[in-house]
Structures are given as C-alpha cells and as structure tokens.
DRENTIKOL-323341 format. One record per residue (C-alpha): y, z, x; residue number from 1; residue in one letter. Coordinates in steps of 0.05 Angstrom, whole numbers, always signed. Layout:
<nodes>
v | w | u | pos | code
Y | Z | X | NUM | A
...
</nodes>
This chain:
<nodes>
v | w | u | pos | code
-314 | +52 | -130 | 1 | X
-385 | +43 | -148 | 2 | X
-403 | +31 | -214 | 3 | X
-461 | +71 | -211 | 4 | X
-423 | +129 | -182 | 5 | X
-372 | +121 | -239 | 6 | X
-426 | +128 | -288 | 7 | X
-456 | +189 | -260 | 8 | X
-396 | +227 | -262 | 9 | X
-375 | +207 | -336 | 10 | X
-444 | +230 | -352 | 11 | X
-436 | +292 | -314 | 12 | X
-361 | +307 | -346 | 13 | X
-391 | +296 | -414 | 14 | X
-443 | +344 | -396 | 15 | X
-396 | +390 | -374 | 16 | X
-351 | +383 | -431 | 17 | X
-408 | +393 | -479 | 18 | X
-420 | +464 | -441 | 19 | X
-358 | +482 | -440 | 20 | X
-350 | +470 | -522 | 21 | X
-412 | +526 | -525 | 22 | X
-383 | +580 | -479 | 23 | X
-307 | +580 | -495 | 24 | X
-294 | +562 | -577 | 25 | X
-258 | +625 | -600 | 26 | X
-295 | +672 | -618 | 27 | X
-314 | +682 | -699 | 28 | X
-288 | +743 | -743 | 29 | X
-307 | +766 | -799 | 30 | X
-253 | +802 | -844 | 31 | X
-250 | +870 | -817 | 32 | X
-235 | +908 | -887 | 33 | X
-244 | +890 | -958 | 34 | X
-172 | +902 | -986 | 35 | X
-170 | +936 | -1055 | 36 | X
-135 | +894 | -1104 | 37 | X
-88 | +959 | -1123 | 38 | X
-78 | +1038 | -1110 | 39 | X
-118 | +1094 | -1140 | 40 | X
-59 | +1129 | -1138 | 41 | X
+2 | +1140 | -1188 | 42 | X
+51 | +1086 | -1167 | 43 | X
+123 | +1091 | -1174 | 44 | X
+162 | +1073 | -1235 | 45 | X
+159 | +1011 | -1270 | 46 | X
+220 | +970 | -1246 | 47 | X
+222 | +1005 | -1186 | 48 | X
+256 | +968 | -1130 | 49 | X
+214 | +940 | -1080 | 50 | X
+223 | +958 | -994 | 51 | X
+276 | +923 | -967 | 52 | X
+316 | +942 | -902 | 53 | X
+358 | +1009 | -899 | 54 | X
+307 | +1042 | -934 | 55 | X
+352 | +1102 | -917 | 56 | X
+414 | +1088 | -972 | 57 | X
+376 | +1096 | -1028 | 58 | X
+378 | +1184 | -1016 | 59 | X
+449 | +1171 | -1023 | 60 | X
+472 | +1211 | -967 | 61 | X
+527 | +1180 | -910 | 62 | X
+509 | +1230 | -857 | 63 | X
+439 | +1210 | -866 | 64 | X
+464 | +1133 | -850 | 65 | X
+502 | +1170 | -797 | 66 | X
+450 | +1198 | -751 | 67 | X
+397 | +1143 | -760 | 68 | X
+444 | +1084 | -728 | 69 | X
+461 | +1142 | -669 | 70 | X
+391 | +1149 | -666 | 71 | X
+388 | +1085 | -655 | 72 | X
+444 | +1079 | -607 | 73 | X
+418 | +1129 | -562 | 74 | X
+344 | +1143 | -570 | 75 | X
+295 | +1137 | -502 | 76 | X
+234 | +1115 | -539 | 77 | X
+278 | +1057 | -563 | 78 | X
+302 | +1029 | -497 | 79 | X
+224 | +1045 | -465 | 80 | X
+200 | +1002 | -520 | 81 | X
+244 | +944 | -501 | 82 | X
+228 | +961 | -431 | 83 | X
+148 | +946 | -450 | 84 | X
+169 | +882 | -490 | 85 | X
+211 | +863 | -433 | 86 | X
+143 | +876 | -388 | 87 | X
+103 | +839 | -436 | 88 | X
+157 | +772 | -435 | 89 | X
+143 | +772 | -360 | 90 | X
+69 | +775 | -363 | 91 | X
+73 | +716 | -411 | 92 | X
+128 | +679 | -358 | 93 | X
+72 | +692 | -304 | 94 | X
+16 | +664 | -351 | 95 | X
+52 | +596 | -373 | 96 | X
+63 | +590 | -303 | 97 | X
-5 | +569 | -287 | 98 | X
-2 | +512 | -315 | 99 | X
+42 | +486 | -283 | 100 | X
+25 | +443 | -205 | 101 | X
+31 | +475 | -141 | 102 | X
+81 | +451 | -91 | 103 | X
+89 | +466 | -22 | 104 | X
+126 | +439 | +34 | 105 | X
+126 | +447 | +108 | 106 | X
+174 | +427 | +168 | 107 | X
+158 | +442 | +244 | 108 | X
+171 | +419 | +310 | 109 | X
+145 | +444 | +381 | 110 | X
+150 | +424 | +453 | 111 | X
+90 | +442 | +511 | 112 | X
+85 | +422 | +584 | 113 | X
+18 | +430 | +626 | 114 | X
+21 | +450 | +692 | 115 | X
-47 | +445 | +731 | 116 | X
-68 | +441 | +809 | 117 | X
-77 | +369 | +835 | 118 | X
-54 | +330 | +770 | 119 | X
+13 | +317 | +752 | 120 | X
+55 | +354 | +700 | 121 | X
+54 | +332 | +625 | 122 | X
+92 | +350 | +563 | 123 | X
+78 | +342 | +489 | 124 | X
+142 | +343 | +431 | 125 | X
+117 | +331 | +363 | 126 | X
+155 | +342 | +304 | 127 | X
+125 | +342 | +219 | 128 | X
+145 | +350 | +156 | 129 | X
+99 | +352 | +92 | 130 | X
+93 | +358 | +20 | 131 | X
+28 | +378 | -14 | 132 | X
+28 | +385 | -92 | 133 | X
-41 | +415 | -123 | 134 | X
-56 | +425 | -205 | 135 | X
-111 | +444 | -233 | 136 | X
-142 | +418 | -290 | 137 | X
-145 | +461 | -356 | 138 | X
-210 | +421 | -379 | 139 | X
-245 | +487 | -406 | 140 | X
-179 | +510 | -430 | 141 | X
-183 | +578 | -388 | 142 | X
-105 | +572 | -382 | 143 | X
-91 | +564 | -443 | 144 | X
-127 | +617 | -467 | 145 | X
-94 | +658 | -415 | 146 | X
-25 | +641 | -439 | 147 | X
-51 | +651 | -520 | 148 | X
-68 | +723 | -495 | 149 | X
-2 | +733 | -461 | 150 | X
+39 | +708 | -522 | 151 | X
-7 | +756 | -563 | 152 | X
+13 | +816 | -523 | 153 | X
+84 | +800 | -529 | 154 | X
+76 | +798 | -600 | 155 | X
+48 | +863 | -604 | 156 | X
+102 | +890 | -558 | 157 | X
+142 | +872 | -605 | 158 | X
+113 | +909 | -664 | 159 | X
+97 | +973 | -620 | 160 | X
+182 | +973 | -618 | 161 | X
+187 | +964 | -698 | 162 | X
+128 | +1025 | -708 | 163 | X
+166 | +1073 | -651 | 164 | X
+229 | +1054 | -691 | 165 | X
+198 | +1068 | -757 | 166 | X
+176 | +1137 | -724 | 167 | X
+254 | +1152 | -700 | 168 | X
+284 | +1133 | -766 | 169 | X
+227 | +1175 | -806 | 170 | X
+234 | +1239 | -760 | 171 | X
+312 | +1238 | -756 | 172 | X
+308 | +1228 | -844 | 173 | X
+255 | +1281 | -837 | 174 | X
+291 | +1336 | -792 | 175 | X
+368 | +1316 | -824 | 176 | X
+321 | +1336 | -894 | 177 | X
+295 | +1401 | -858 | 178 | X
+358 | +1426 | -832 | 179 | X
+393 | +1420 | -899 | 180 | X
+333 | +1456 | -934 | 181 | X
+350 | +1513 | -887 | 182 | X
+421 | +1509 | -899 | 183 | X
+404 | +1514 | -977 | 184 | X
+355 | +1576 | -973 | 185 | X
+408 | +1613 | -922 | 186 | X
+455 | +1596 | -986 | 187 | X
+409 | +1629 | -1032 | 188 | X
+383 | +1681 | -993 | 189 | X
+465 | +1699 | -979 | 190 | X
+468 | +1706 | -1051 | 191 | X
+411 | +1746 | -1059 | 192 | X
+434 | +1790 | -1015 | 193 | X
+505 | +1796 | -1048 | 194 | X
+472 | +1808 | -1115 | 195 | X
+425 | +1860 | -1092 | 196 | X
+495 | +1899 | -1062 | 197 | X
+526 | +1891 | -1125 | 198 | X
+467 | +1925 | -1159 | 199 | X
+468 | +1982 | -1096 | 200 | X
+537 | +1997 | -1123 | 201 | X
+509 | +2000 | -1191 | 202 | X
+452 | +2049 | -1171 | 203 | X
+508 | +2092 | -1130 | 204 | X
+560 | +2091 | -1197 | 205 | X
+496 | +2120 | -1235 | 206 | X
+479 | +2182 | -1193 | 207 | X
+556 | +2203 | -1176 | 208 | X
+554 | +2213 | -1262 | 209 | X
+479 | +2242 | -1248 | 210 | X
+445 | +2189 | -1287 | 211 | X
+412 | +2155 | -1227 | 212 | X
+371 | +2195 | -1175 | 213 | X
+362 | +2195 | -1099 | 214 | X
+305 | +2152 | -1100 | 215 | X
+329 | +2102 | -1144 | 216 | X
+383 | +2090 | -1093 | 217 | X
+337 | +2086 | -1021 | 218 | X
+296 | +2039 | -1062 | 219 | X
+356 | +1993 | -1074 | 220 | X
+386 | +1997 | -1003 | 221 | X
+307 | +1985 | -983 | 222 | X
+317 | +1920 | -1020 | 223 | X
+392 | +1904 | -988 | 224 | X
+355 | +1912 | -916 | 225 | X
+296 | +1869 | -934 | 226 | X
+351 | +1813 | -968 | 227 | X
+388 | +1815 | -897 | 228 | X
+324 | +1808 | -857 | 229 | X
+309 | +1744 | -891 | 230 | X
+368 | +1712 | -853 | 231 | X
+348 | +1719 | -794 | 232 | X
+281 | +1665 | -788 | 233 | X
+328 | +1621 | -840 | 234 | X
+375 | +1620 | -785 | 235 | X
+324 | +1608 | -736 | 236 | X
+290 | +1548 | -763 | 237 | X
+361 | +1517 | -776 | 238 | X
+381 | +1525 | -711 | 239 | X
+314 | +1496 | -682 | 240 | X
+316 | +1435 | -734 | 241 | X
+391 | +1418 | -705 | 242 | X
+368 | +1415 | -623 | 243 | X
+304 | +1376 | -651 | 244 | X
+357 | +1329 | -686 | 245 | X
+393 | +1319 | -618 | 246 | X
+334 | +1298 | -579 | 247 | X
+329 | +1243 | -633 | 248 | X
+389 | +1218 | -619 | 249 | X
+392 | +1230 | -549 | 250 | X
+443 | +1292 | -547 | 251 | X
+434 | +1352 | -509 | 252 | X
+418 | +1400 | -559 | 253 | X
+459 | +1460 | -536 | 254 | X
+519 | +1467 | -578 | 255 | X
+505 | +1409 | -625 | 256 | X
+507 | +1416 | -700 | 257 | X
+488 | +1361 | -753 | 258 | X
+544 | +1330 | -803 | 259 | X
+543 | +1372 | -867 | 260 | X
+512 | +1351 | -928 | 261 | X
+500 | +1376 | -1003 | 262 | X
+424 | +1384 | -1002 | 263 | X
+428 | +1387 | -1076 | 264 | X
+459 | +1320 | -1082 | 265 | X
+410 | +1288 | -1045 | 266 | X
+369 | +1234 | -1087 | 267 | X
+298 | +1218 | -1079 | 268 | X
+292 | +1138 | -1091 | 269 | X
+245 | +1108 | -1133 | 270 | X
+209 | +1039 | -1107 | 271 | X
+149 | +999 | -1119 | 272 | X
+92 | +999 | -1071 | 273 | X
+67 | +929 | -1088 | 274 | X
+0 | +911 | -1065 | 275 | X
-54 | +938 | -1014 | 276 | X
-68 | +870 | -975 | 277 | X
+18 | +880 | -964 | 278 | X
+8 | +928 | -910 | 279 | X
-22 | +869 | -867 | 280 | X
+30 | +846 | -851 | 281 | X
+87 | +898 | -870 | 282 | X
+62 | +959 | -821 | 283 | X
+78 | +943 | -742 | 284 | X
+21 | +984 | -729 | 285 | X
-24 | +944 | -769 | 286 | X
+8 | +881 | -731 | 287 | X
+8 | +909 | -663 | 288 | X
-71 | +919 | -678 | 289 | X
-73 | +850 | -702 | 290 | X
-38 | +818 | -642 | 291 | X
-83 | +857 | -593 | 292 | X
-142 | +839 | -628 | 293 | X
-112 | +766 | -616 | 294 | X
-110 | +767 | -544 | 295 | X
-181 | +800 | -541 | 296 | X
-201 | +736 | -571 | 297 | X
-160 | +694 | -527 | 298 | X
-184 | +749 | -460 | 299 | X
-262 | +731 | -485 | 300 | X
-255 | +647 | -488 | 301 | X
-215 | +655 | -419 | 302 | X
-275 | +699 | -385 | 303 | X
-325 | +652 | -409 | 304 | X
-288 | +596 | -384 | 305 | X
-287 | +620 | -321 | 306 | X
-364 | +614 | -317 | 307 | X
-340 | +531 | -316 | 308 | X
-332 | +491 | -258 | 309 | X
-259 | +491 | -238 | 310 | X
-232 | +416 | -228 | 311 | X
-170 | +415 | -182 | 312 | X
-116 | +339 | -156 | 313 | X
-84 | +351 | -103 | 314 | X
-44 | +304 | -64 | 315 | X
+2 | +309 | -5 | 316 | X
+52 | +274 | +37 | 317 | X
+54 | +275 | +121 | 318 | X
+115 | +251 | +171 | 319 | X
+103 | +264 | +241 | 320 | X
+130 | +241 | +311 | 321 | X
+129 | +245 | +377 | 322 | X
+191 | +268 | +384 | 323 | X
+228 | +336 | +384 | 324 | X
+270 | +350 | +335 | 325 | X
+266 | +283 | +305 | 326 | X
+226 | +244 | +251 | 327 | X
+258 | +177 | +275 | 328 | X
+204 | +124 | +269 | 329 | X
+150 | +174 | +235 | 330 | X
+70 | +164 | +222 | 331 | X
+71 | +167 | +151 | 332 | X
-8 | +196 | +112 | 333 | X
-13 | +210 | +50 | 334 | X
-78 | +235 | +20 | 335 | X
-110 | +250 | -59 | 336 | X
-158 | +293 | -71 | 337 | X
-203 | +318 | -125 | 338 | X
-243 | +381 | -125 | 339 | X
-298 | +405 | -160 | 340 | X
-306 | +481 | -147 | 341 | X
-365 | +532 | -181 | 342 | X
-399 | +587 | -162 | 343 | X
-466 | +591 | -146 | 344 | X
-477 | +663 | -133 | 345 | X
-440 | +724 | -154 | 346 | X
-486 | +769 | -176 | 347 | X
-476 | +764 | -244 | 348 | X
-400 | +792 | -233 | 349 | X
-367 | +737 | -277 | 350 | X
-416 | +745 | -330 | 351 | X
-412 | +814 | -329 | 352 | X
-338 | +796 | -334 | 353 | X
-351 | +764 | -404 | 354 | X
-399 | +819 | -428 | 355 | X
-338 | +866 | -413 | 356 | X
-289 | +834 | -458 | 357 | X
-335 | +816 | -509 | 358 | X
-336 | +889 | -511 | 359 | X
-269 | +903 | -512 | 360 | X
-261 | +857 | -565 | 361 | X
-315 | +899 | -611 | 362 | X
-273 | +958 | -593 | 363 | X
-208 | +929 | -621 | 364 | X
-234 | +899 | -682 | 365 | X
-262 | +972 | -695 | 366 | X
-201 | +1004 | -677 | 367 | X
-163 | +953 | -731 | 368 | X
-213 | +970 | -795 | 369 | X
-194 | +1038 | -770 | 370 | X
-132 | +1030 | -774 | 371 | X
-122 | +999 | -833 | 372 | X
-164 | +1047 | -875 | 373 | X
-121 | +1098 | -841 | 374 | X
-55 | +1059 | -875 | 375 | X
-92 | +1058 | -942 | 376 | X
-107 | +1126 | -944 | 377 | X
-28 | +1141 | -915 | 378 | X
+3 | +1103 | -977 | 379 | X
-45 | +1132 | -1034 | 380 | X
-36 | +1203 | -1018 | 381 | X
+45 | +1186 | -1008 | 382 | X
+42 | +1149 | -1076 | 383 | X
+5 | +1209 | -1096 | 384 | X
+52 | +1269 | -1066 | 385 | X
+120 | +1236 | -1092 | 386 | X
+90 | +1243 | -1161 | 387 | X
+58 | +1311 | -1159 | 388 | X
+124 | +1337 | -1121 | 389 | X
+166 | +1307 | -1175 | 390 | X
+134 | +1344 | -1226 | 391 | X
+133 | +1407 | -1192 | 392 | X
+203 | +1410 | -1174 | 393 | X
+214 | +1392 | -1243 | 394 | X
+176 | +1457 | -1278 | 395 | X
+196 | +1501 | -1209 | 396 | X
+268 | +1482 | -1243 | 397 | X
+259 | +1514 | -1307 | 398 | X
+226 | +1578 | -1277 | 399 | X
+287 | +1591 | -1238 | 400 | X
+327 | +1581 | -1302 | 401 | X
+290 | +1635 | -1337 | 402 | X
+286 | +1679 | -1271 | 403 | X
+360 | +1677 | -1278 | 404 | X
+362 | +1696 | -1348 | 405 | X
+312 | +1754 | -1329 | 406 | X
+354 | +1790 | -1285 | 407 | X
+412 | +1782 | -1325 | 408 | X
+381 | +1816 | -1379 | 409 | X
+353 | +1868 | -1336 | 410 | X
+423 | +1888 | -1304 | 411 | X
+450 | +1892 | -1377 | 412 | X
+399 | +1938 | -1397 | 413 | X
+413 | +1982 | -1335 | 414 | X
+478 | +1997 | -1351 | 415 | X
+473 | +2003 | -1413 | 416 | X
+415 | +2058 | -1391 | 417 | X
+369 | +2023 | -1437 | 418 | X
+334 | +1992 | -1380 | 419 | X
+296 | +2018 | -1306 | 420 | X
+316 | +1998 | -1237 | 421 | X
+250 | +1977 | -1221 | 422 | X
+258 | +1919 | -1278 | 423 | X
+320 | +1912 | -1240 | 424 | X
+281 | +1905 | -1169 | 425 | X
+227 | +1855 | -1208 | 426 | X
+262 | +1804 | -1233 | 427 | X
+320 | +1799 | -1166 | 428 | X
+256 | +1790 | -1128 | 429 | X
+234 | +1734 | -1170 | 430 | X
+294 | +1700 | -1183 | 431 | X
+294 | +1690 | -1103 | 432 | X
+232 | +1667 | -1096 | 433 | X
+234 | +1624 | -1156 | 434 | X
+304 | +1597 | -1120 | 435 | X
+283 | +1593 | -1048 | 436 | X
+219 | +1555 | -1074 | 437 | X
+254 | +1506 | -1112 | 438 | X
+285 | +1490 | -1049 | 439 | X
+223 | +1483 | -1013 | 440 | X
+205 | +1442 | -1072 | 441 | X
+255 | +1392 | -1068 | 442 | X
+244 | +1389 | -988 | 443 | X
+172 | +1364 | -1001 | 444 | X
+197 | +1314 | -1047 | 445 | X
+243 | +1291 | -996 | 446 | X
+186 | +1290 | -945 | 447 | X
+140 | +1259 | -985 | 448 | X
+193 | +1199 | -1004 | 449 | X
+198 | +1194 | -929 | 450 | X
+127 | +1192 | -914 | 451 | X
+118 | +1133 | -966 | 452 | X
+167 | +1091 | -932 | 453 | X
+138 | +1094 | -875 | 454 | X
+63 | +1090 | -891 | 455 | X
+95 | +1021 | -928 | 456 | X
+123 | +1001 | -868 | 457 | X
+193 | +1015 | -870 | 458 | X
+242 | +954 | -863 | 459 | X
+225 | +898 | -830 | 460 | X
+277 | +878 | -772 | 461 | X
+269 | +827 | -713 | 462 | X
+269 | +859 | -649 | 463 | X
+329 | +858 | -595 | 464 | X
+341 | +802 | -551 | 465 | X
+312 | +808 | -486 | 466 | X
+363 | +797 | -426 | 467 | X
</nodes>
C-alpha cells in the first residue's frame, strides 16, 4: 500500500478518534440531592435493632409469617415482575449480541438451456457455495454503550421486583393488621352491647318495684339498639379486609377467611433507622431510579455516537463450478473488505436523536431528586408517627382504665338508688369509645411500624433466577 495513503488515513483515524472522544464521554452529573447527615425526626430507641430480612417476625405473630410467604407463593404482581426482568434479560441478550460478527452462508445450484431459431441449443449448470462474515467496529463505542444501557435496565428490573415485593409484603402486614382491628372492635362493641342489656334488665327490675319510670327504660333499650347497630359496618369492614387479603395472595375471595390472631398480642418492633444517605442504596425504588438514570447516560453516549462514521471488515469465501450439483474442481475467491459508512444528510434526524435523550436524561435525573426527597420525607414522618402513636396508645390506655372504673361506679350508685341512669348512659358510652379507640390506636401504631419498614426499604433479597 502506499505510504502516503497509509499516512492519510492514520491522520484521518486520529482525527476521527479525537471527535469521537468530544461527542460520546459519558455524560457528567452532578449529585442530584444533598443528603442530610441525620433525621429531624424522633428516631427509635437507643439499641434498637437495625433492618435486616423478615422484617415481619419482629410483630411476633405466625399467621402474619403465614400469609406473607402465600403471598408470595401466589401473588400476580410477583410473577409480572419476573416476567419484566425476564423481558429486560432478553433485551440485554439482544444488545451483547451486536458485538458480536455477522455470518452468513449460502449454497445453490441451477441448470438453463437456450433454445433460439438458427443457432444451436446451449445449456448452462453452475453450482456455489459461500461464506461471508461481516463485524463492525465499536471504535466510538456506540455498542458498548448500547449493551451498558441494556445491563442498566436489567438492573432496574430487578429492583422494580424488590419495590412491588416490598408493596405485597407491606399491604398483606397492613390488611392482616386491619382485619384483626375489626375483629377487636366487633369484640368490644359485643361487649358493649352485653353490658348495656345487663343494665336494660336493671332499668326493667327498677320500674316493676316503681322506682324506675317508662322513660328511663326506652332510653336504655334506645341505647341496646344503637349498641347492635354498631355491628353491622364492624362486620362490614372485616369482611371487606378478608377478600382484599385474598387478592394478595391470589385466592378468590368468596368464602375465604384469614388465620386468627390475638390483636392484643401483637408487638410493635422497635429498630434503628440509621442514616439518610442509607436509603441510596436500601430502597428498590431509589435503585430502580438510579439504574434508569444509568442507561439514560449510556442511551445519550450511544446517540451521539451514532453521529460517527461507522467502520465495518467484512470478508467472504466463494466455491463455484460448472457443474450441477457438484463443487468438484471449484473456482475458489475470497475477498476483504473495509467500509467506511456516514451520513451526509438526514435532516438533522440523528441529532435530533441526541437532543431527545439528552432530554430524557434531564427528565430522569429530575424524577430521581424527586424521588429521593419523596423517601426522606416517607421515613421522617414514619419515624415521627411510630413515636407520637406510641404515646397516644399509651395515655388512650389509661383513659379506658378510668372509663371502666366510671361506669362501675355509676352502676353501683344505680342500684343502690343513689345514682341516675343518665350517669349510667354517660359513662357506657365512654367506656366504648375510650375502648374502640384504643383499638384504633394500636392499629395506627401497627400501620405506622409498617409504613417505616417500608419507607426504609424493607429487607433486602436477591431476585429469582431467571429460567
């Protein structure tokens, strides 16, 4: 080759080269939120434990542990989500692909005869076979960055299953919690109902000996009505909560009915939150946004690759004879090649390509400050909830202790005829709402516990095999 030809395309390569350094380097980030260095809010108690997997056995309840691994058994989200990762693992496949050559091969053979006026008959038999291998060359590294944006989606296929399982796990805790709750304030308002019947038979004892009066007694079987009308939405919301429970775990919901549980035995678990910049990499929401944000950066140096000159070898291999059906004594040709390919005119489409995920790219990072203020905010007020709840359930406690001592006192004093039934009528109605908000009490504590975990991140567990 001439030497002068050699040098003109080294210079032109370097020149090349030295373009394609300015249009594809990866793209420059800032950090997209200044982490605080600790929460605002009240954090848990000192020597809490800290999140570790099955999150779920610290409320001490089996059924609980129960329901979350059928949950997991059976739950459609689940099996979409490894659908999408499985998606995601092919996409990547298709990508790596690329880089690999090209190889084709062919095999023929045909037979012709010409027949004309005047001349004499021929025939032609030929018979080929080839092999032509082509591979481009990843010089501006557009295939690479291809497959860096593939392996980034996978990834965050892979934490979009960890934050829909994080979602199961919290709504089957969450719903379990709820349809105890219901089973508790059915329990009270039962015995709220007994004890205003027993106080009925009181009121009717006192006017057969003429000490109590007509109206005393409507007003107490008023109250027995009212008492056995609460059932009913109690009943309701209990039955709802169970057929919400079997979607979760992927039941038909007609007929089904939740393990039993003591509600009051349930334990709220202490742990420590540890620090803010955790969530980074503890939330597979926060990583999901991460990954994407990855292959937006990987999407942008691949678009502005492709404003490069593509460089392609390609080489092949030729037998052919003269002969049908036979490669006896072929003409061998072989042939290399090397291509230089760009485009001169597009009207701007390819740039417009670049422009378009530089965009994108501005979106995500946006999207992934967003997010991750969202997560700060999620864990303060959860850090913040647990605490208040605990010490409202705590004084909610000691009002229904003196709500109880209350009406004890004011059915003594009734019989005794010291006392009125309205005193009577005052302090049943507040020991059940001092009882059936204790129970809502201790739900929100539950709920809030659950909420933590999962603004925290829940456990952390490797995804399923893909098949």
């Amino acid at each position: 080759m001439n030497r002068g030809l050699v040098l003109k395309l080294s210079l032109l390569s370097s020149a090349l080269a030295l373009q394609a350094c300015a249009i594809t380097q990866d793209p420059a980030r800032d950090p997209v939120v200044d982490m605080p260095a600790r929460w605002d809010a009240p954090a848990a108690a000192a020597g809490s434990p800290a999140l570790t997997t099955d999150w779920w056995q610290g409320f001490g309840s089996p059924a609980l542990v129960q329901l979350l691994d059928e949950a997991q058994a059976g739950s459609a989200d689940l099996r979409i989500a490894v659908e999408r990762m499985r998606q995601a693992d092919i996409a990547l496949q298709q990508a790596g692909i690329s880089r690999l050559p090209s190889v084709g091969a062919s095999l023929g053979t045909n037979a012709g005869r010409n027949d004309a006026p005047d001349t004499p008959s021929t025939s032609r038999e030929s018979t080929s076979a080839g092999l032509a291998v082509s591979y481009e060359l990843d010089l501006w590294g557009r295939i690479a960055a291809g497959v860096r944006a593939g392996e980034a989606s996978f990834e965050s296929s892979q934490h979009d299953w960890r934050a829909v399982r994080l979602g199961l796990l919290a709504d089957v805790a969450g719903n379990y919690f709820l349809w105890l709750s219901a089973g508790e304030r059915l329990a009270i308002a039962r015995q709220n109902l007994e004890t205003a019947e027993r106080v009925l038979r009181i009121v009717e004892a006192r006017q057969r000996n003429g000490v109590a009066t007509a109206l005393e007694v409507s007003q107490q079987r008023a109250t027995v009505l009212s008492a056995r009308t609460a059932l009913i939405p109690l009943e309701l919301q209990q039955r709802q909560t169970a057929s919400a429970l079997a979607l979760l775990l992927g039941r038909v919901p007609q007929g089904y009915t939740p393990a039993g549980g003591a509600f009051s035995q349930l334990r709220v678990p202490e742990l420590a939150p540890g620090l803010p910049t955790a969530l980074l990499t503890r939330r597979p929401d926060l990583a999901s946004a991460e990954s994407q944000l990855a292959a937006a950066d990987a999407n942008v140096a691949a678009a502005r690759a492709a404003l490069l000159p593509s460089v392609s070898l390609s080489g092949s291999l030729g037998l052919g004879t003269s002969a049908l059906l036979s490669l006896a004594d072929p003409t061998r040709s072989v042939s290399l090649g090397l291509s230089l390919a760009q485009s001169i005119f597009d009207g701007g489409r390819q740039r417009l390509q670049v422009r378009t995920t530089e965009s994108q790219r501005v979106v995500l990072i946006e999207n992934y400050g967003k997010a991750i203020r969202t997560a700060l905010k999620e864990v303060d007020d959860g850090l913040g909830n647990l605490s208040r709840s605990e010490r409202q359930e705590s004084l909610q406690r000691e009002l229904v202790a003196q709500a109880q001592r209350s009406l004890q006192l004011a059915e003594l004093r009734y019989r005794e005829g010291s006392g009125d039934l309205l005193s009577v009528l005052d302090a049943q109605r507040t020991l059940f709402s001092t009882q059936d908000a204790l129970a809502t009490q201790k739900l929100s504590r539950l709920t809030a516990a659950v909420d933590l975990y999962k603004a925290l991140g829940g456990d952390w567990v490797e995804s399923p095999p893909l098949s």
